[in-house]
C-alpha positions in Angstrom: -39.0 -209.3 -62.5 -42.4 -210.8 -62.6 -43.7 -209.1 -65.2 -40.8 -210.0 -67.0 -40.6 -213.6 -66.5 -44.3 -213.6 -67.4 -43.9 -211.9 -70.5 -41.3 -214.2 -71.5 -43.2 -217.0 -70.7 -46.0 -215.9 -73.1 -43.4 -215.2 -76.0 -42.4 -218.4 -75.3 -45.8 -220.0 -75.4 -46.6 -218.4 -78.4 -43.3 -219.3 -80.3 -43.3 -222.9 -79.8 -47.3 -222.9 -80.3 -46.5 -221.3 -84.1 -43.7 -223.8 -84.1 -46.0 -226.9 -83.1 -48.3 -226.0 -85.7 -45.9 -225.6 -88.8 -44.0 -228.6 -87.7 -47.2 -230.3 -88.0 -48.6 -228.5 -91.0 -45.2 -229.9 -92.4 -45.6 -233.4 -91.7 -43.0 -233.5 -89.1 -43.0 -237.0 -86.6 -43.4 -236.4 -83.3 -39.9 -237.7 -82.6 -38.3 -235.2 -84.9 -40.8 -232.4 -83.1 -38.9 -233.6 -79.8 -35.8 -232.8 -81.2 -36.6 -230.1 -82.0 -37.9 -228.7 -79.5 -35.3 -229.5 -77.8 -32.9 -227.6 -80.3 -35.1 -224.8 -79.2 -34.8 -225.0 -75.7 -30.7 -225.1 -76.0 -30.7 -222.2 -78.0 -32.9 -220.3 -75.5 -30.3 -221.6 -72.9 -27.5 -220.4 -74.7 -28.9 -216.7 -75.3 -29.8 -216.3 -71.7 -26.0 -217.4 -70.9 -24.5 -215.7 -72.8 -26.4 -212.6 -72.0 -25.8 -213.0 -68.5 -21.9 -213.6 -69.0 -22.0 -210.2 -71.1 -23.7 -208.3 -68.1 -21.3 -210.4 -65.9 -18.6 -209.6 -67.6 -19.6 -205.5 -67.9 -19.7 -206.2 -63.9 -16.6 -207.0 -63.6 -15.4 -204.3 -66.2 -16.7 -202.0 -63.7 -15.5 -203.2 -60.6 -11.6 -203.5 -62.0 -12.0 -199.8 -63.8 -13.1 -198.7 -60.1 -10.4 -199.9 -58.7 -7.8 -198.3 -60.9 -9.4 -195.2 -60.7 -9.2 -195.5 -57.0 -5.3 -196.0 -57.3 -5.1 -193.4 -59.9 -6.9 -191.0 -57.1 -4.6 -191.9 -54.0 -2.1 -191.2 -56.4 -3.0 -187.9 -58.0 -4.6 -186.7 -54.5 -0.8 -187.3 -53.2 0.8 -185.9 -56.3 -1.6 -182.9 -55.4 -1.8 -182.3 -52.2 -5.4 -183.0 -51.4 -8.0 -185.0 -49.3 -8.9 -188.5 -50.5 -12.0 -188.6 -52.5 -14.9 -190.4 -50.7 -17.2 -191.8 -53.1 -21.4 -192.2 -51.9 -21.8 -195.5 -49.7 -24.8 -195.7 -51.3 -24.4 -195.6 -54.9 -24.9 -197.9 -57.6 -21.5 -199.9 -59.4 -22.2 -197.9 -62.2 -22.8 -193.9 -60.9 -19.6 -195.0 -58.5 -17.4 -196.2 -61.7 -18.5 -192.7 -63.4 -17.8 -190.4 -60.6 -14.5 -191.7 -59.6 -13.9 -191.6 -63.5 -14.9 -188.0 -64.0 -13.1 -186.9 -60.3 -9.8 -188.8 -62.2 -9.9 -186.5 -65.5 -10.3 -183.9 -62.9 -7.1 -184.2 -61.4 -5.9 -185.1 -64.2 -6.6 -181.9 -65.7 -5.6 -179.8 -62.2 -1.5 -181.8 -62.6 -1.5 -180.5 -66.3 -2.4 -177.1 -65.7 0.0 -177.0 -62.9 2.8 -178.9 -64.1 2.5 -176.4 -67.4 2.1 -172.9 -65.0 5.3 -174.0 -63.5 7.0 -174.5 -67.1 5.8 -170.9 -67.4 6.8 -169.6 -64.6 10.1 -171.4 -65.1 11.0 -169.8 -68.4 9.9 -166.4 -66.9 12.4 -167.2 -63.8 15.5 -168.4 -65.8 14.9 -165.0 -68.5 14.7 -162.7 -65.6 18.0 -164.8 -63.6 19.7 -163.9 -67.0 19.0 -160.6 -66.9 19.3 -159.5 -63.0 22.3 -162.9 -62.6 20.5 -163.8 -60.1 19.7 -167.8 -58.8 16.7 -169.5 -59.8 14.2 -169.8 -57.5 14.1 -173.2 -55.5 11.8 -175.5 -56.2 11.4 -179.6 -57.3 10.8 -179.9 -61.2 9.8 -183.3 -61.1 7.0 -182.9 -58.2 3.8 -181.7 -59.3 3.7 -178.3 -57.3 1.1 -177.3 -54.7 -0.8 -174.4 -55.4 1.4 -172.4 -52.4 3.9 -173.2 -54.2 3.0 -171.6 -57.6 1.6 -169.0 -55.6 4.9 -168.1 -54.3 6.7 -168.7 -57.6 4.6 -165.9 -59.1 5.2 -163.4 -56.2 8.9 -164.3 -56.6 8.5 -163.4 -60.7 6.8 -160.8 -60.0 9.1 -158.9 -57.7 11.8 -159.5 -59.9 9.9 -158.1 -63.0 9.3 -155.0 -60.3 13.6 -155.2 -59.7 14.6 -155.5 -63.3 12.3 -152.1 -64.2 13.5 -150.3 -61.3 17.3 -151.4 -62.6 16.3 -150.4 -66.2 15.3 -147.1 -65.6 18.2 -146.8 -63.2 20.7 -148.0 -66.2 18.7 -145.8 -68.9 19.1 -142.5 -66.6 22.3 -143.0 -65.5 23.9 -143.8 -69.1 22.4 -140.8 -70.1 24.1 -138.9 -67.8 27.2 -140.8 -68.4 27.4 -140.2 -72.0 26.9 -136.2 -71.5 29.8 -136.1 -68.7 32.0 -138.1 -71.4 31.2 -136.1 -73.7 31.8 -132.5 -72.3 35.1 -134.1 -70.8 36.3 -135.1 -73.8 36.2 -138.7 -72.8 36.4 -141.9 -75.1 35.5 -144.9 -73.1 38.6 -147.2 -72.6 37.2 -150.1 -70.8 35.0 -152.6 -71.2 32.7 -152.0 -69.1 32.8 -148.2 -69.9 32.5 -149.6 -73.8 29.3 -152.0 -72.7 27.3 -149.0 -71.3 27.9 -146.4 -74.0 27.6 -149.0 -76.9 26.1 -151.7 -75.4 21.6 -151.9 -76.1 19.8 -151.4 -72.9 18.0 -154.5 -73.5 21.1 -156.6 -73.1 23.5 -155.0 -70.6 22.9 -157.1 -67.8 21.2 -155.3 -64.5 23.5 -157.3 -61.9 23.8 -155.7 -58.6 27.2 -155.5 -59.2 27.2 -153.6 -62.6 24.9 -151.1 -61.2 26.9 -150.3 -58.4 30.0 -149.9 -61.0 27.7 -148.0 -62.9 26.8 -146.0 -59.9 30.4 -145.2 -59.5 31.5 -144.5 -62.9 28.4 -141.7 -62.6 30.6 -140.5 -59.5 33.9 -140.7 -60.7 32.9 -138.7 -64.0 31.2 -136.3 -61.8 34.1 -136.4 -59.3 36.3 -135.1 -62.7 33.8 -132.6 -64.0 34.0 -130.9 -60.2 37.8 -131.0 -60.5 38.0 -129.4 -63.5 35.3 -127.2 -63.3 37.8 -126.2 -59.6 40.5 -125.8 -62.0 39.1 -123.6 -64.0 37.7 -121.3 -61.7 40.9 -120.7 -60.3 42.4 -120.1 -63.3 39.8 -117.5 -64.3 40.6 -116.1 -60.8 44.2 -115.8 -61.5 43.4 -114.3 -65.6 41.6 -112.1 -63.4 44.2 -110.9 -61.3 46.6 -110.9 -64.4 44.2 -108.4 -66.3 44.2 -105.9 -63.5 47.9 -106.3 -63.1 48.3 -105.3 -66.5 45.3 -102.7 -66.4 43.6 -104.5 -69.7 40.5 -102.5 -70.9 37.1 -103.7 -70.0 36.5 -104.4 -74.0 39.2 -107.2 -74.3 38.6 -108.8 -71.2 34.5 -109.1 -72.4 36.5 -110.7 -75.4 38.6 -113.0 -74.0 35.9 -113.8 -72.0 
């Protein structure tokens, strides 16, 4: 600050000493040199204050933007679930105002990627819920979720991805066998649900627990039927049997009635 004052000093020096002598090569009375001069002087003044009510100013800038950024930070570390952020005791206005600035857009950035994980992860949910009619999973919309929280969510997505393939491929083998035992029984679906698993696509019927365990025992009835008649029939052969030995029938037309 020495140096500096000096240095001003000397450009001051050397100003009015070019001034003096113009004013003089001029013609200018002393009186009107004193006024001038003193012109000068208030116009020094001037700068100087209102350069220091700029830096003061910028000061204060500072000071209020690192206070709202403090707020913002209580706040978001709330919102978040995390520690408070300690700032260095020892830093400058300026390095503090820029770290509790850049640790701001930080968190800022952190509630956006969660808040838009757990749209995600919402969608996912509600598809799947459609699918399986199942209940959502539990959790506040409005809260900015911890990261257990989404954690969990994608665990609880997850194993209901795992349930709906193991219902698919329980629904795609079990229609198939449906639709053969219908068929060989000479059976045309007359209900709705027996309608919605012939005709309906497998990417809509819906995988409840409840229409697989009708689906599960359709399978068994239509099994249950095949077994009847297949009893039935063997005891009819049984009896044709009987019947051709009753009525001594060559071997030739019982291979053709066969």
């Amino acid at each position: 600050s020495e140096v500096l004052a000096a240095e001003a000093a000397s450009c001051l020096n050397r100003a009015m000493a070019a001034l003096r002598d113009i004013w003089e090569e001029i013609g200018i009375p002393e009186e009107q040199r004193l006024e001038r001069t003193d012109v000068v002087k208030q116009h020094i003044k001037s700068l100087l204050d209102m350069m220091v009510a700029e830096e003061e100013s910028l000061r204060e800038r500072l000071l209020k933007s690192i206070a709202l950024c403090r707020k913002e930070l209580d706040t978001l570390c709330s919102e978040l679930q995390l520690g408070l952020f300690e700032t260095e005791e020892k830093s400058t206005i300026l390095q503090m105002e820029k770290n509790l600035r850049m640790r701001v857009e930080e968190l800022q950035k952190q509630k956006q990627d969660r808040k838009q994980e757990l749209k995600a992860l919402q969608k996912q949910d509600q598809d799947l819920c459609d699918i399986l009619c199942t209940a959502p999973f539990s959790i506040d919309s409005g809260a900015v979720p911890s990261l257990e929280d989404l954690d969990s969510y994608r665990r609880h997505v997850a194993s209901l991805n795992t349930l709906k393939e193991q219902r698919r491929e329980e629904f795609v083998n079990n229609k198939r066998q449906i639709i053969l035992l219908m068929e060989e029984l000479d059976h045309t679906p007359d209900t709705s649900f027996e309608r919605d698993v012939v005709c309906e696509s497998e990417e809509l019927f819906c995988l409840s627990k409840d229409n697989i365990v009708a689906l599960q025992n359709l399978l068994q009835q239509l099994e249950a039927r095949r077994a009847l008649n297949e009893a039935v029939c063997a005891e009819l052969r049984a009896r044709i049997v009987v019947l051709w030995e009753r009525l001594q029938i060559p071997q030739e037309e019982r291979e053709s009635s066969a």
